[in-house]
C-alpha positions in Angstrom: 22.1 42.7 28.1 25.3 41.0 29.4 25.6 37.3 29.4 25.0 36.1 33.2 21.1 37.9 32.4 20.6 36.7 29.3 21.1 33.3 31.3 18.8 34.2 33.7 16.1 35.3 31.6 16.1 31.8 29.6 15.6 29.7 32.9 12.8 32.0 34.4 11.4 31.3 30.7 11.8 27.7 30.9 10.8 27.3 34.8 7.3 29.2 33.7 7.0 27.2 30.7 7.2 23.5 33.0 4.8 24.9 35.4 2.4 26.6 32.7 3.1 23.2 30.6 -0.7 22.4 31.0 -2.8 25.4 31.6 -3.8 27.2 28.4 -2.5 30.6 28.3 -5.3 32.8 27.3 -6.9 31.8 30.9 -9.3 28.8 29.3 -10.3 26.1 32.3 -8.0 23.2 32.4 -10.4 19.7 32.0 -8.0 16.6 32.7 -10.4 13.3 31.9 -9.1 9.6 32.4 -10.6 7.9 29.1 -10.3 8.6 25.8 -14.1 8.5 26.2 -14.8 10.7 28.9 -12.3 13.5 27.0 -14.8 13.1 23.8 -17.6 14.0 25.7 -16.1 16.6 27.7 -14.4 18.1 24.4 -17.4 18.1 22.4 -19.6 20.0 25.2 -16.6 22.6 26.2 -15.3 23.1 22.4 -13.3 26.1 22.4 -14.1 27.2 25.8 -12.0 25.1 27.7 -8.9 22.9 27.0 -9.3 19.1 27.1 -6.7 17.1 28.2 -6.7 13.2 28.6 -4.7 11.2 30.0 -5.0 7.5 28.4 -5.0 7.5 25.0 -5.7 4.4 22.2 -5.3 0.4 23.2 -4.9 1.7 26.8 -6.7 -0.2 29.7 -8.0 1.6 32.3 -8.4 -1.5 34.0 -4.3 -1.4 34.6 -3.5 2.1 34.3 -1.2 3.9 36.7 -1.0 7.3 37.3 2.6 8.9 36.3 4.2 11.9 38.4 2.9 13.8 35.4 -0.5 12.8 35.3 -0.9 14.3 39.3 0.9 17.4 38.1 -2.0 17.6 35.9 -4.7 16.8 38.1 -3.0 19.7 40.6 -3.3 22.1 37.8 -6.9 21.2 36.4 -9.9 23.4 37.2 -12.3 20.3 36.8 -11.3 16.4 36.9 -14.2 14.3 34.7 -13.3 10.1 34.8 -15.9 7.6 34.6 -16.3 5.8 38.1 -17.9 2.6 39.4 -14.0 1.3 39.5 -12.9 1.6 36.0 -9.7 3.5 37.0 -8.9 0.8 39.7 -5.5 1.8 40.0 -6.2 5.2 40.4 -8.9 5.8 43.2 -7.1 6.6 45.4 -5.5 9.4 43.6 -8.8 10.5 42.1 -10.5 10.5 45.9 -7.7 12.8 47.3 -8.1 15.2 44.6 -12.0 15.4 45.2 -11.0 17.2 48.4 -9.3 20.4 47.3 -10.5 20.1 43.3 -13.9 19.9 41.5 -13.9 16.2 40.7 -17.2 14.6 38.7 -17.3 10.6 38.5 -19.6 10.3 35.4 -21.2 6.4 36.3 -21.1 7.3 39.8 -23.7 9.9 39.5 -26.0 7.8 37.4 -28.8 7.0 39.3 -28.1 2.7 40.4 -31.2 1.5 39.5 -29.9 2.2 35.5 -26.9 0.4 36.2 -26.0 -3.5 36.3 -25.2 -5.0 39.5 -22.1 -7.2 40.1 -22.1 -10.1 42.3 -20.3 -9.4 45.5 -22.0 -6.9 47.3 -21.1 -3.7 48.8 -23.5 -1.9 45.4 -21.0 -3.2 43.0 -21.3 -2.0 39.3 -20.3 -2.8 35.9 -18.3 0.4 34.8 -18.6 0.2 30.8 -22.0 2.5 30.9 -21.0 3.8 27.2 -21.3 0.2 25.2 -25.0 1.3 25.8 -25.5 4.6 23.8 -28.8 5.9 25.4 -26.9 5.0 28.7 -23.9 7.3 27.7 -26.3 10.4 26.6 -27.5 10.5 30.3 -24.3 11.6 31.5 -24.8 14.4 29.1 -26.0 16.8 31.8 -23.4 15.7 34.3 -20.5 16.7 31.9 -22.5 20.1 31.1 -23.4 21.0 34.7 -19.7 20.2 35.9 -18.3 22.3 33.0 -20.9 25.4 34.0 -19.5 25.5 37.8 -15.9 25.5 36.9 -16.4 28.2 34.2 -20.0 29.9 34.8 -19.1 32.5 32.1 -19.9 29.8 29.5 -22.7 28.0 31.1 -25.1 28.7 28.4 -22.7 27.5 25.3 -22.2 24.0 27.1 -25.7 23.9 27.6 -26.4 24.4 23.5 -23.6 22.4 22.5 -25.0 19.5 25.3 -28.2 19.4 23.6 -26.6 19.3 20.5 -24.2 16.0 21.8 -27.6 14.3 23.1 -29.1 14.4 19.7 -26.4 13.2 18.0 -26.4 10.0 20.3 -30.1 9.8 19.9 -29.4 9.1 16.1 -26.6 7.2 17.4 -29.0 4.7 19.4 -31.5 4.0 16.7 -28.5 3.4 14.1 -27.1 0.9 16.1 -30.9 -1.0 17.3 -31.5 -1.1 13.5 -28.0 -2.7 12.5 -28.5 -5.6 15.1 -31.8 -6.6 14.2 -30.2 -7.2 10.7 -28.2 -9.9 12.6 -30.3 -13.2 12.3 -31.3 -13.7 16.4 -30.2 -16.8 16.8 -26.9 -15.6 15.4 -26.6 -13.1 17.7 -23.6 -14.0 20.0 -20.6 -11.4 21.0 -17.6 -13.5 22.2 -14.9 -11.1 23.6 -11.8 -11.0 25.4 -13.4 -10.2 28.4 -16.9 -9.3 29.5 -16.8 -5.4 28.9 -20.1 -5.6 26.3 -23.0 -6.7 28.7 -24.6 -3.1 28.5 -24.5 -3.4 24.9 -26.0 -6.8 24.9 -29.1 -5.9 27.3 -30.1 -2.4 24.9 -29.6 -4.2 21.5 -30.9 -7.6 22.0 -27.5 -9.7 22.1 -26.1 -12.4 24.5 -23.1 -11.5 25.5 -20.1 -13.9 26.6 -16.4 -12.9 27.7 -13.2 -15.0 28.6 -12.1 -12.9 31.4 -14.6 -11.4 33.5 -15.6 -7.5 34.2 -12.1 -6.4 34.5 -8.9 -7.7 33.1 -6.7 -7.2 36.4 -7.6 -10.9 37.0 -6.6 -14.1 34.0 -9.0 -16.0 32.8 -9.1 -19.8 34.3 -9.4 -23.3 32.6 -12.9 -23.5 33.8 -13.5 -20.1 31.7 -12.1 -21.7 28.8 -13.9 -24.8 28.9 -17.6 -23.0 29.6 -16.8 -21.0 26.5 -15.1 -23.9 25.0 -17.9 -25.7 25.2 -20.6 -22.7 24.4 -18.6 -22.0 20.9 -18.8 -25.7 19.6 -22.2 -26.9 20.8 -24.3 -23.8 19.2 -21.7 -23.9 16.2 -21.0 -20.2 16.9 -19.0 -19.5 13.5 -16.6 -15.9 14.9 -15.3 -14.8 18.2 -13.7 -11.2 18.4 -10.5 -9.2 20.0 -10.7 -6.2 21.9 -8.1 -3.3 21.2 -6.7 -3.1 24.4 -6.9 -6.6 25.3 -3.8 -8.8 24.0 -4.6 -11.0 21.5 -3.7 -14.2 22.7 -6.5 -14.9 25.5 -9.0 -15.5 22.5 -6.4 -16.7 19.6 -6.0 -19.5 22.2 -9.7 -19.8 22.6 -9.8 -20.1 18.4 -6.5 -23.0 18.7 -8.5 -25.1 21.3 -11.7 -24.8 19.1 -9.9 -26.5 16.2 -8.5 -28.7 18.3 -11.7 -29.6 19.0 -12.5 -30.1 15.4 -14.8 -26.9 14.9 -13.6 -23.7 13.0 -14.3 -20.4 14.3 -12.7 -17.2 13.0 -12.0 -14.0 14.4 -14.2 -11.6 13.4 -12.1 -8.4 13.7 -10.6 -5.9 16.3 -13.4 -4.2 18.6 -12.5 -1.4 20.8 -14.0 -1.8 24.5 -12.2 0.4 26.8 -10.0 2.4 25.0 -10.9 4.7 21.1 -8.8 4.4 17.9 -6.4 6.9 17.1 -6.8 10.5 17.7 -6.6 11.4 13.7 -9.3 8.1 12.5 -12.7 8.0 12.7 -12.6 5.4 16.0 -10.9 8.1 17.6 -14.3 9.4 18.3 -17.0 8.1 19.8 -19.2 7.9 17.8 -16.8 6.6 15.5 -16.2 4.1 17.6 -19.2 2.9 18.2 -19.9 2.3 14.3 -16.9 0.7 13.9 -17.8 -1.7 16.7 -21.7 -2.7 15.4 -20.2 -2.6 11.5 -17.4 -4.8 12.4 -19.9 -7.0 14.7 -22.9 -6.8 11.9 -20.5 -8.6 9.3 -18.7 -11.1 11.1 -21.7 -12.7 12.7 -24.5 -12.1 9.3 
């Protein structure tokens, strides 16, 4: 082979290769998910039957995210697009609605039924997007993942369905695990502070009152009169920890901690707690279930 073919032969190589860059060779369904959360579920239910890709990975808020040029080429190429709805993904709805109209696109919290969901002040059916803080909440979107994964690969409907029921019992252990660990918590002890108010869910199905900075999503800062109503909420009830989210920055509630002080009361920070984004792919919060015991364990401590 002389050298002008030889030359040729490499670029048709490497053109295929960029265009194939997300599509698993041996013909497996392409599943491109938002969340690092989404992508758990949707691995765990398609295992090797499909290839999982997501496209925000740990300390990433979904609340900010913008699509790349390389995150549509993967939603072009997918055979199925799963993300979780009710306006995480702000930023990329619009995207996400175009695709729906020439790909198989499934909005997990969108096809929860509403009256399971908690209202936002504002109108127009508003939502609070962070359905998985509540882990009996998260095992009903179980079946949506399974019955999007059986229309876009039929061939394998009944291993998603085994390995579905196999998820839901898993966060059925998951549930009581984390009901019993909060009721170790003293009630009247049983505060969350957070960055901003991503943990209401959690609070309503294990018995906690829940209090953030910012408000449901972190597009908007946080004001002087949130600072002052949690100011004042921290030093009158004597609450003794407040806690940082992964993929919040730090300073929103370091600065809650300085004016506390200021104030003349102490409060620590209780640890890291990840809200809308896992831990690292390779750690144990790079799971959710993982996660979610990291979360309680970390909560469980700090405020006992």
């Amino acid at each position: 082979m002389n050298r002008r073919a030889i030359l040729a032969t490499l670029l048709v190589s490497l053109a295929a290769a960029g265009c194939g860059e997300q599509r698993a060779d041996d013909g497996r369904p392409l599943v491109v998910t938002t969340t690092g959360l989404v992508g758990w579920l949707a691995g765990e239910i398609a295992g090797e039957h499909a290839r999982v890709v997501s496209l925000m990975g740990p300390g990433v808020d979904p609340h900010l995210y913008k699509a790349s040029e390389g995150d549509v080429r993967r939603f072009e190429d997918a055979d199925l697009i799963l993300y979780n709805g009710l306006h995480l993904e702000g930023k990329m709805s619009g995207i996400l609605e175009k695709m729906g109209r020439r790909r198989r696109v499934v909005a997990l919290g969108d096809s929860l039924p509403p009256e399971l969901l908690r209202a936002l002040p504002g109108g127009e059916q508003l939502h609070d997007p962070h359905i998985w803080f509540d882990v009996s909440l998260w095992a009903r979107t179980v079946p949506i993942v399974q019955r999007a994964l059986a229309a876009a690969d039929p061939a394998h409907a009944e291993a998603y369905r085994e390995a579905a029921g196999r998820v839901a019992d898993e966060l059925a252990d998951l549930d009581i695990w984390v009901s019993e660990r909060i009721a170790s918590i003293p009630e009247r002890q049983r505060v969350l502070i957070t960055a901003h108010d991503a943990f209401s869910y959690f609070g309503d199905r294990y018995g906690m009152e829940v209090q953030g900075l910012q408000g449901m999503s972190t597009v908007a800062e946080a004001g002087l009169q949130d600072m002052d109503r949690l100011l004042a909420l921290i030093t009158t009830r004597g609450i003794g920890a407040i806690f940082v989210e992964s993929s919040v920055p730090r300073r929103a509630i370091e600065s809650v901690q300085a004016a506390c002080a200021s104030r003349g009361h102490t409060v620590a920070i209780g640890g890291e707690l990840f809200s809308d984004a896992m831990g690292a792919a390779d750690s144990p919060d790079g799971t959710y279930p993982g996660m979610v015991r990291h979360n309680v364990n970390t909560i469980v401590e700090a405020l006992r």
